[in-house]
C-alpha positions as CSV (number, residue, x, y, z in Angstrom):
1,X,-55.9,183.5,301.1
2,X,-56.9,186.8,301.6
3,X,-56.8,189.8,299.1
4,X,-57.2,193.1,299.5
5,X,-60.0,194.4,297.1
6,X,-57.4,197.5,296.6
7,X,-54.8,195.3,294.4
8,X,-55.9,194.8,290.8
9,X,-57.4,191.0,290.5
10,X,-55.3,190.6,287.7
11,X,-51.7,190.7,289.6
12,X,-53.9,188.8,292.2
13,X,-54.4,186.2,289.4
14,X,-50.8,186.3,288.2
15,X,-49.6,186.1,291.7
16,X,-51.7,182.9,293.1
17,X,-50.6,180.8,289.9
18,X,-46.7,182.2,289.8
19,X,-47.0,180.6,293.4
20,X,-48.9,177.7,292.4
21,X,-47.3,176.8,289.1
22,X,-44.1,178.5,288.9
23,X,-44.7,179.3,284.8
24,X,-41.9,180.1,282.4
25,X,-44.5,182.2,280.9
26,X,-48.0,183.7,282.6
27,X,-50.2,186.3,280.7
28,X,-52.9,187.5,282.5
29,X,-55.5,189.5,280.8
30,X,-58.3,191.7,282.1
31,X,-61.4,191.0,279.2
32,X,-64.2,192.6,281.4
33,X,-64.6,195.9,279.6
34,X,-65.5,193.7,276.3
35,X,-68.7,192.6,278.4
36,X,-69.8,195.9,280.1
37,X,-73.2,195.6,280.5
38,X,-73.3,191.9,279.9
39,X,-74.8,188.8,282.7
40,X,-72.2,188.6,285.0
41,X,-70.2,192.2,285.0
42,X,-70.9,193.6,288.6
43,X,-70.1,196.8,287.6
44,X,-66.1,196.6,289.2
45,X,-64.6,196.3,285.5
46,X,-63.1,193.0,287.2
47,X,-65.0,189.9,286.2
48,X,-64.1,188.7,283.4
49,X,-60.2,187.3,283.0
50,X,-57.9,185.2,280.3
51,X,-54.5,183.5,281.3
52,X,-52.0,182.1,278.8
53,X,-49.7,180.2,281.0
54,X,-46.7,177.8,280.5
55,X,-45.4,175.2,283.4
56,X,-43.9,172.4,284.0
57,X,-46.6,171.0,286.2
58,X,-48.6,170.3,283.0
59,X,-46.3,168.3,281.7
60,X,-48.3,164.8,280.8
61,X,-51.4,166.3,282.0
62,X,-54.8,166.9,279.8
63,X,-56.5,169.8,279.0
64,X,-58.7,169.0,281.6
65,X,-56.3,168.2,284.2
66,X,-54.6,171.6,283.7
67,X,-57.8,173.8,283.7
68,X,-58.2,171.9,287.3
69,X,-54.6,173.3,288.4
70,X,-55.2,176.8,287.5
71,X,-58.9,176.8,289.3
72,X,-57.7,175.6,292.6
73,X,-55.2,178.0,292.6
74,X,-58.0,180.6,292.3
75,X,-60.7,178.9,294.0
76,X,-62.1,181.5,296.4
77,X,-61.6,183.8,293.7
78,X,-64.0,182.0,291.1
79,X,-66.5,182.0,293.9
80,X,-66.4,185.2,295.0
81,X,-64.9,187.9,292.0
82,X,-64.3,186.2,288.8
83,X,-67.4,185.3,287.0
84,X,-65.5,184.1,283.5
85,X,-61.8,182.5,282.9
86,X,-60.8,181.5,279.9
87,X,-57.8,179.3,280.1
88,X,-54.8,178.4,278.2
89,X,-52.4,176.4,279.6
90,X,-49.3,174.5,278.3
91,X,-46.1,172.6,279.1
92,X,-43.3,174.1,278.1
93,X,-42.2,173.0,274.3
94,X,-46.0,172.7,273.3
């Protein structure tokens, strides 16, 4: 998938797992301004990202698992713009 370095990553990251996961609840969270300066921050203010997101494709799935079903969904992106995600992900009623 290709995205257009004009959109924000972060509705890029909210888009790619609505699709993927269809959550009852995403929050996606830009944290690159906290490392400014740090290994890692190319200078874009876009590189550093949390997600809190809810989904019934979790269900009966580890921690593990679900960490794998939110980093294929942004695969090219963890190669290419996002150099930290820090994931929380949950089935609904957790």
């Amino acid at each position: 998938m290709t995205t257009l370095a004009t959109e924000p990553l972060a509705d890029t990251i909210a888009a790619r797992l609505t699709a993927a996961l269809t959550p009852t609840r995403l929050h996606v969270s830009n944290d690159s301004a906290q490392h400014a300066g740090h290994m890692g921050d190319d200078g874009t203010g876009e590189s550093h990202f949390s997600v809190d997101v809810e989904s019934a494709a979790f269900a009966g799935l580890n921690r593990v698992a679900r960490q794998r079903l939110v980093n294929k969904a942004l695969a090219d992106l963890l190669e290419t713009r996002i150099h930290a995600l820090a994931i929380k992900a949950r089935a609904p009623g957790e």
